[in-house]
Structure formats: structure tokens, C-alpha cells
VOGU-3710 file (C-alpha; in Angstrom, 3 decimals, decimal comma):
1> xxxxxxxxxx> -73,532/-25,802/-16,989  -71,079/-24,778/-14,118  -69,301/-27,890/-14,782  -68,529/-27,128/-17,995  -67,628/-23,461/-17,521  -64,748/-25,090/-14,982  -63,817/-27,724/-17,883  -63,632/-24,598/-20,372  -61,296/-22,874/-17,717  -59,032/-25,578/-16,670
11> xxxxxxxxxx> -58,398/-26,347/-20,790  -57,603/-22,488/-20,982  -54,865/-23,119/-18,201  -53,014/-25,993/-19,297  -52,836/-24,856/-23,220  -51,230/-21,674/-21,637  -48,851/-23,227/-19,509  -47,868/-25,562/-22,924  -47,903/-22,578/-25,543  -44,932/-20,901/-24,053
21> xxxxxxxxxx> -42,787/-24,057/-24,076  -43,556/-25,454/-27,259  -43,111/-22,088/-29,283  -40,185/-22,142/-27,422  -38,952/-25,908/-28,151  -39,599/-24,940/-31,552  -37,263/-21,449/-32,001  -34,591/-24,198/-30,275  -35,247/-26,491/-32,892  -34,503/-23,767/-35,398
31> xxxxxxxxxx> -31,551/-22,642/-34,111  -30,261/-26,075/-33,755  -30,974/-26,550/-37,414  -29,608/-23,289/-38,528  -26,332/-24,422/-36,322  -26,122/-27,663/-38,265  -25,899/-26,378/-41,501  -23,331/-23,685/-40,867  -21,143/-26,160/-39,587  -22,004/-29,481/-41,995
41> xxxxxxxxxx> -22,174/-27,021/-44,938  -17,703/-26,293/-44,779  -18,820/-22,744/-45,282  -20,553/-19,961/-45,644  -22,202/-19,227/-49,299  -25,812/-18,504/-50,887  -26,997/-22,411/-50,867  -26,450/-22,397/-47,031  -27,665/-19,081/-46,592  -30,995/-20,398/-48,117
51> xxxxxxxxxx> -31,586/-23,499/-45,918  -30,893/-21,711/-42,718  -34,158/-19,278/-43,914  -35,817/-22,022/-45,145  -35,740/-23,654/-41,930  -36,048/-20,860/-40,161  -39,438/-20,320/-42,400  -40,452/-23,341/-41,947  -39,882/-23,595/-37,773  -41,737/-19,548/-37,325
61> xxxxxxxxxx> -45,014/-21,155/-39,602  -45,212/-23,954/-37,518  -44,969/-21,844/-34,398  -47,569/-19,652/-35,211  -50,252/-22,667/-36,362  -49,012/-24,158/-32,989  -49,850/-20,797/-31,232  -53,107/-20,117/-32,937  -54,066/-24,119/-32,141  -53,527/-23,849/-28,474
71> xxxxxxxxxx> -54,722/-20,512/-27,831  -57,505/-20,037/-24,892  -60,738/-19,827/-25,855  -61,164/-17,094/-23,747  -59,068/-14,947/-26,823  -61,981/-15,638/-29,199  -64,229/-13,484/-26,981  -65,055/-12,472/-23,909  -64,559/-15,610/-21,119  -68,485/-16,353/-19,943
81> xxxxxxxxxx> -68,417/-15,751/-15,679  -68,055/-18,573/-13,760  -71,955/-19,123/-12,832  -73,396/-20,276/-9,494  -76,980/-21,652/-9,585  -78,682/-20,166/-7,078  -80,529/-22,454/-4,577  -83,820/-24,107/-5,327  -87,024/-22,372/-3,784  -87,190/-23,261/0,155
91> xxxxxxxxxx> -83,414/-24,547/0,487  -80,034/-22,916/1,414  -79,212/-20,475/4,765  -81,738/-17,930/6,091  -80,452/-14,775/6,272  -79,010/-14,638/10,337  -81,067/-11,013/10,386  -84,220/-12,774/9,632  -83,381/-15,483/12,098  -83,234/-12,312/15,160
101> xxxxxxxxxx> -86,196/-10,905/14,062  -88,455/-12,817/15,937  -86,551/-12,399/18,660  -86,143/-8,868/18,697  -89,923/-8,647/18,231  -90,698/-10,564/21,389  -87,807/-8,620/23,314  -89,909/-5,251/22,643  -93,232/-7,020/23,460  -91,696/-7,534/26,904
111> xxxxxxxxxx> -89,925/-4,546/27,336  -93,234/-2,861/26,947  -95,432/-4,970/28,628  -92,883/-3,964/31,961  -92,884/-0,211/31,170  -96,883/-0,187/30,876  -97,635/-2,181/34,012  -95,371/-0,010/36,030  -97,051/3,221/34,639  -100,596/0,783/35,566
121> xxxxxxxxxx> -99,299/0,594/38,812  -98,483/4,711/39,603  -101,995/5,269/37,931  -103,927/2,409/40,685  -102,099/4,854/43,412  -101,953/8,113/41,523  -103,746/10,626/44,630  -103,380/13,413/42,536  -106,307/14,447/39,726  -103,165/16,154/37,487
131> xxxxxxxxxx> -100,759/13,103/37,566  -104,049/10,576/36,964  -105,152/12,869/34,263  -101,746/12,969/32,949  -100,941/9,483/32,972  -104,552/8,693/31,045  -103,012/11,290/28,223  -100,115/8,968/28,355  -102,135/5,828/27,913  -104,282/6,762/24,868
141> xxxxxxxxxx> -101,327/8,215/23,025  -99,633/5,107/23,117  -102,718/2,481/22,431  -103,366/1,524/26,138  -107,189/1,974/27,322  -108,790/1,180/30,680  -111,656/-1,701/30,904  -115,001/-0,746/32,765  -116,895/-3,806/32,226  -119,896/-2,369/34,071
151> xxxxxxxxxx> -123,161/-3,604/32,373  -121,657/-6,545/30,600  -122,120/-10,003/31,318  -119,654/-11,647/33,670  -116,872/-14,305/31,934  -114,331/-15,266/33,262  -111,982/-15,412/30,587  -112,037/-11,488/30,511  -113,299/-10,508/33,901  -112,317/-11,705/37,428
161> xxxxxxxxxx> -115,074/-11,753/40,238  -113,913/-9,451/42,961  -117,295/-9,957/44,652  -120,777/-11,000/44,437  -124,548/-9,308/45,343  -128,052/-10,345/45,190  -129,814/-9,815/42,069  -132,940/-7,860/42,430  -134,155/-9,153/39,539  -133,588/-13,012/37,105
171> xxxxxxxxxx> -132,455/-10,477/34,271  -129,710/-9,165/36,536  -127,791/-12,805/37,132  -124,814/-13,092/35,729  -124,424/-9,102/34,925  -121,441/-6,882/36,304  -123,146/-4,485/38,804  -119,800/-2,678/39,082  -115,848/-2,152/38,458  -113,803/-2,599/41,286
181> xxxxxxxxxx> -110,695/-2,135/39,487  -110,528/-0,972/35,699  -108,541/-3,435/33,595  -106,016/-2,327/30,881  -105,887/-3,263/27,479  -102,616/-2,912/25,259  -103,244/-1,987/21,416  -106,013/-4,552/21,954  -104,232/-7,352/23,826  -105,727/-7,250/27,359
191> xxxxxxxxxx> -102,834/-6,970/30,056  -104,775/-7,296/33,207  -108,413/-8,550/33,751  -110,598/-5,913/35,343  -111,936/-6,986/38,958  -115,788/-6,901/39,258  -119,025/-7,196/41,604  -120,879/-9,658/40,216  -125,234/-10,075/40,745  -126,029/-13,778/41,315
201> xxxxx> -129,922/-14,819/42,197  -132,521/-13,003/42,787  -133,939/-11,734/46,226  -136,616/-13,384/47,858  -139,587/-11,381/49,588
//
């Protein structure tokens, strides 16, 4: 279809590049004729006066039926846009926004990854009650929560074993007895593993 809107156009060129000189060729051929009789004729009188407007007739019809033959297409109506196909589903650039995105993303993932271990690390030495307590109002505002995995069962993948003491009990192996240090978790992404004492065995009398 595009190729034949460009055909369409190109045809529309050329015809008016020729219309101008061939109306033109032909008003020269009519004054060439009208010239010929004045001077073959010996004279001026009604006879030559009517073949000089007969030719002159004749040469304006043929310019018009030449102009009306070679006129654009585009005169008829209005000239159709020149049309593009878009691109087939799954080809053609991505947009060079959607290309940064993920890379922006990732940026601000890191940026506050650094900003929420450094506030981690004031709260681990905060001595102060008001600046802990403030910093915790900071942390739940913002989606960050301490870990006390007191109770749980120990695993590794989550927890890291700061120590180890004797069961008193078989139900007690394997069970956090306490958090050393509380870990943090980000909106739900855990940012540092909290550091636990650990029962393993049981006691002997």
C-alpha cells in the first residue's frame, strides 16, 4: 500500500513538471500558426481573420483536454497521507526511557539499601532511649522492622549462630534461646540476618 501511495505521488510530479511546458508548446504553436497566415495570406481581410481564430480555437481546446489529461490526481480530491505501517508486534526500537528504567530502579534499591544500613548502624550504638526511640519511629514509617527470632527454630538461611547452650530439654534442640543482635528487614527483603544463641543437646544428670 505505501508503495503505491509513492507511485501515485511521483506520477503527480512528473505530469506537473510536463503540464506547464506542453500548454506552453502549444500557445507557441498557435502563435506560430497565427504568424504564418498573416504573412502567407498577402494581407489582412475576413478569410484570414477566420483561420487565425480557428487555429487559435483549435490550439486553446487542445490545451485544455491536454491540461485536464495530465492533471494530478491529487486535484480530484484530497491526496491520501503518505502511510507508514507500523511495526509488527515484538519488533522495532524500545523506547530508550524504558531501556533506563531498570536501571534507575536498581540505582534507588542501592541508594536505599546504604541510607538504611547507616541509620542500622547509629541505632546498634544509639546510648540514648530518645534517639533509639526516634530512629524506631523512623524505621516503621518507612517499611523497615527489626527481627527477634527468639522462640523460632534456628536456619541458617535467615539466622546466623552467634552462640550455642545446652538444651535442658530434646524439645529445646535446634530452638533460638535468644537475640544477640536484632536483624532488619526492608519492606520485607531481609537486609541483615539477626545473630542468635542457639540450644543444642540436652543436659545430662
Amino acid at each position: 500500500m505505501r508503495a503505491a501511495v509513492v507511485n501515485d505521488r511521483m506520477e503527480s510530479t512528473v505530469t506537473n513538471r510536463l503540464g506547464g511546458p506542453l500548454v506552453g508548446a502549444l500557445a507557441g504553436l498557435a502563435a506560430a500558426g497565427l504568424g504564418a497566415v498573416f504573412l502567407t495570406a498577402g494581407g489582412f481581410d475576413a478569410r484570414t481573420l477566420a483561420v487565425a481564430a480557428a487555429s487559435v480555437l483549435v490550439t486553446a481546446v487542445v490545451a485544455v483536454l491536454a491540461g485536464r489529461s495530465i492533471a494530478p490526481k491529487a486535484a480530484e480530491g484530497p491526496q491520501a497521507p503518505l502511510l507508514v505501517p507500523a511495526p509488527a508486534a515484538g519488533t522495532g526500537n524500545i523506547p530508550v526511557g524504558q531501556l533506563a528504567e531498570p536501571a534507575r530502579t536498581a540505582q534507588s534499591t542501592a541508594d536505599r539499601t546504604v541510607l538504611v544500613e547507616a541509620c542500622i548502624w547509629m541505632r546498634d550504638r544509639a546510648t540514648s532511649p530518645a534517639l533509639a526511640q526516634h530512629l524506631d519511629g523512623a524505621f516503621a514509617k518507612v517499611g523497615v522492622a527489626q527481627v527477634d527470632a527468639t522462640g523460632q527454630r534456628f536456619d541458617p538461611a535467615v539466622h546466623e549462630a552467634g552462640s550455642v547452650i545446652a538444651a535442658t530439654n530434646p524439645a529445646e534442640d535446634g530452638i533460638i534461646a535468644r537475640t544477640e543482635t536484632p536483624g532488619y528487614l526492608d519492606r520485607g527483603r531481609l537486609l541483615r540476618h539477626p545473630i542468635v544463641t542457639v540450644f543444642r543437646g540436652q543436659v545430662r544428670a
